[in-house]
C-alpha positions as CSV (number, residue, x, y, z in Angstrom):
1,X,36.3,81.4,167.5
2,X,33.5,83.8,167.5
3,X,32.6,85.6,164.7
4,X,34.0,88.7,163.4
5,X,37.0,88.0,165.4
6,X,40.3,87.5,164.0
7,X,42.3,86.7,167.0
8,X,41.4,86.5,170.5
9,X,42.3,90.0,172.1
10,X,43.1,91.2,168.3
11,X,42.5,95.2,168.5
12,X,40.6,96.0,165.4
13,X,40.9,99.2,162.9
14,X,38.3,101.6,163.7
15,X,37.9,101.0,159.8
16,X,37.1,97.4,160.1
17,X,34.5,98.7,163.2
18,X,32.8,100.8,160.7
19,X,32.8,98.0,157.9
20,X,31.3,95.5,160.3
21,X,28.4,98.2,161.2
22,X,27.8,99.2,157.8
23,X,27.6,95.6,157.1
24,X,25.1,94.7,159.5
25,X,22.4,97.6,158.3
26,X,22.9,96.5,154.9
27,X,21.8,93.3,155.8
28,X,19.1,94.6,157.4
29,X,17.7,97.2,155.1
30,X,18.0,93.7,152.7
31,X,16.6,91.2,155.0
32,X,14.3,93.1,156.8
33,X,11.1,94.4,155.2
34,X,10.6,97.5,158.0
35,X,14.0,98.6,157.6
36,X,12.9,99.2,153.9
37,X,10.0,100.8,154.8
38,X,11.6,102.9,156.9
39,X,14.2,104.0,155.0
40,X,11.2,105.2,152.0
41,X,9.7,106.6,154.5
42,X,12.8,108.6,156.1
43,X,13.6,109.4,152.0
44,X,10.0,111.1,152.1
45,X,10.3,112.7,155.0
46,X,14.0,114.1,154.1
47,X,12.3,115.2,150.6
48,X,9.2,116.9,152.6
49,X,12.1,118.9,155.1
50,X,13.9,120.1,152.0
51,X,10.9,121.5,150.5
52,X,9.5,122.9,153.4
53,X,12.9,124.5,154.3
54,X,12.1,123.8,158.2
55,X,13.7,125.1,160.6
56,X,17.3,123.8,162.2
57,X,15.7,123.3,165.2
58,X,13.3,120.7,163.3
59,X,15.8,119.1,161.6
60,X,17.7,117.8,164.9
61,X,13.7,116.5,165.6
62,X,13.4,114.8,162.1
63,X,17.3,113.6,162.3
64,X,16.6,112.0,165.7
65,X,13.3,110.4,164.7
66,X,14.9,108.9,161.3
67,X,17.9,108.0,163.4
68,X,16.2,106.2,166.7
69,X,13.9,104.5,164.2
70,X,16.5,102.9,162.6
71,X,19.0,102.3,165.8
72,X,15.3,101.0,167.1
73,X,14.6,98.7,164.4
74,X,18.4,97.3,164.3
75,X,18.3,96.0,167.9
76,X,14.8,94.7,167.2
77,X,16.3,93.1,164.4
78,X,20.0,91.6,166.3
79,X,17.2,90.7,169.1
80,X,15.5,88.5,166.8
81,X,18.0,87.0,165.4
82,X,19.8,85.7,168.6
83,X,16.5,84.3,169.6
84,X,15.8,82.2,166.3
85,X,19.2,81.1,166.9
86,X,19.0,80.0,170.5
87,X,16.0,77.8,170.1
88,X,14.0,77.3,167.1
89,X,11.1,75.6,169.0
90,X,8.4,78.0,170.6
91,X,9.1,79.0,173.4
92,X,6.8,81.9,175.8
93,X,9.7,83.1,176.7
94,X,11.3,83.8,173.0
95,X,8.0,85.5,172.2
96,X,7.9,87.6,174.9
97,X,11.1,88.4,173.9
98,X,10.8,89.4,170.3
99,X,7.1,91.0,170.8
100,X,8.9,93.1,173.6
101,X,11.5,94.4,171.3
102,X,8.6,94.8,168.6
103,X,6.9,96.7,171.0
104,X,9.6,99.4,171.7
105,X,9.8,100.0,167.6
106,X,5.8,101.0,167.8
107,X,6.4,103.1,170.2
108,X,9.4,105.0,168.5
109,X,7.5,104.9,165.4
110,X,4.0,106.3,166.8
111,X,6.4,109.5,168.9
112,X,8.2,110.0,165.3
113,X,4.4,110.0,163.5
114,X,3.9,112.4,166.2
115,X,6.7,114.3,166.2
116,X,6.6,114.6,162.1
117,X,2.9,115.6,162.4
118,X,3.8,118.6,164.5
119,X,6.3,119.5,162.4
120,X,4.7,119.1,158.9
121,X,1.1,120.0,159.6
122,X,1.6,123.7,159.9
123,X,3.4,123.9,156.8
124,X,0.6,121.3,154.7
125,X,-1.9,123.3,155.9
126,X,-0.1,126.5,154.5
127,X,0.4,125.2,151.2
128,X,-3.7,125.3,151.0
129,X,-3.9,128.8,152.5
C-alpha cells in the first residue's frame, strides 16, 4: 500500500490534500533546523515590512522570497529524505544528490538576502537621516 493512500485509485478531499501538506511542513519546520531558521527569519523580515510600511510592489518581492525559501527548503528536505531512505551506505551518487538540492537553497537564500537588501537598505539608512 503506499503511504497516504487509502485505497488504490481512492479520490481524496481536497481537505485531506491540504491536511497532508500542512502536515508535511510541520514536520519540517520540527525536524529541520533551516526550516526554523527560516521561518525567524521570515517573522523578522515580515515585522521589518510592517514597520517600514513598504510598498505593495515590495511585498509581492518579500512574499515570493519568504515563499520560494520555504517551497526551496521543502523539496531539499523530501530530497533528503528519499535518499536516506534508498540507501543508507555512502554513496557519490546520494551526495551529489543532496549537496545538489543544498545547493539550489543557497542560491534562493543568497537572491532573497539580495532582494531584502534592496528593499530594506533605503529605508535603514533613512531611519539614521
Amino acid at each position: 500500500m503506499i503511504m497516504g493512500l487509502k485505497g488504490k485509485g481512492k479520490a481524496h478531499p481536497l481537505l485531506g490534500s491540504f491536511s497532508y501538506a500542512a502536515t508535511g511542513i510541520f514536520t519540517a519546520l520540527l525536524s529541520e533546523r533551516n526550516m526554523r531558521i527560516h521561518l525567524i527569519s521570515s517573522i523578522v523580515v515580515f515585522l521589518f515590512s510592517i514597520y517600514f510600511s513598504i510598498t505593495k510592489m515590495e511585498w509581492m518581492f518579500i512574499l515570493l522570497a519568504i515563499g520560494g525559501m520555504f517551497s526551496l527548503e521543502l523539496i531539499n528536505t523530501a530530497i533528503e529524505r528519499v535518499v536516506d531512505l534508498v540507501t543508507k551506505e555512502y554513496h557519490p551518487l546520494a551526495k551529489q544528490a543532496k549537496d545538489i538540492a543544498a545547493g539550489a537553497v543557497f542560491v534562493y537564500a543568497f537572491l532573497s538576502v539580495i532582494i531584502g537588501s534592496i528593499i530594506f537598505i533605503p529605508y535603514i539608512i533613512k531611519l539614521f537621516k
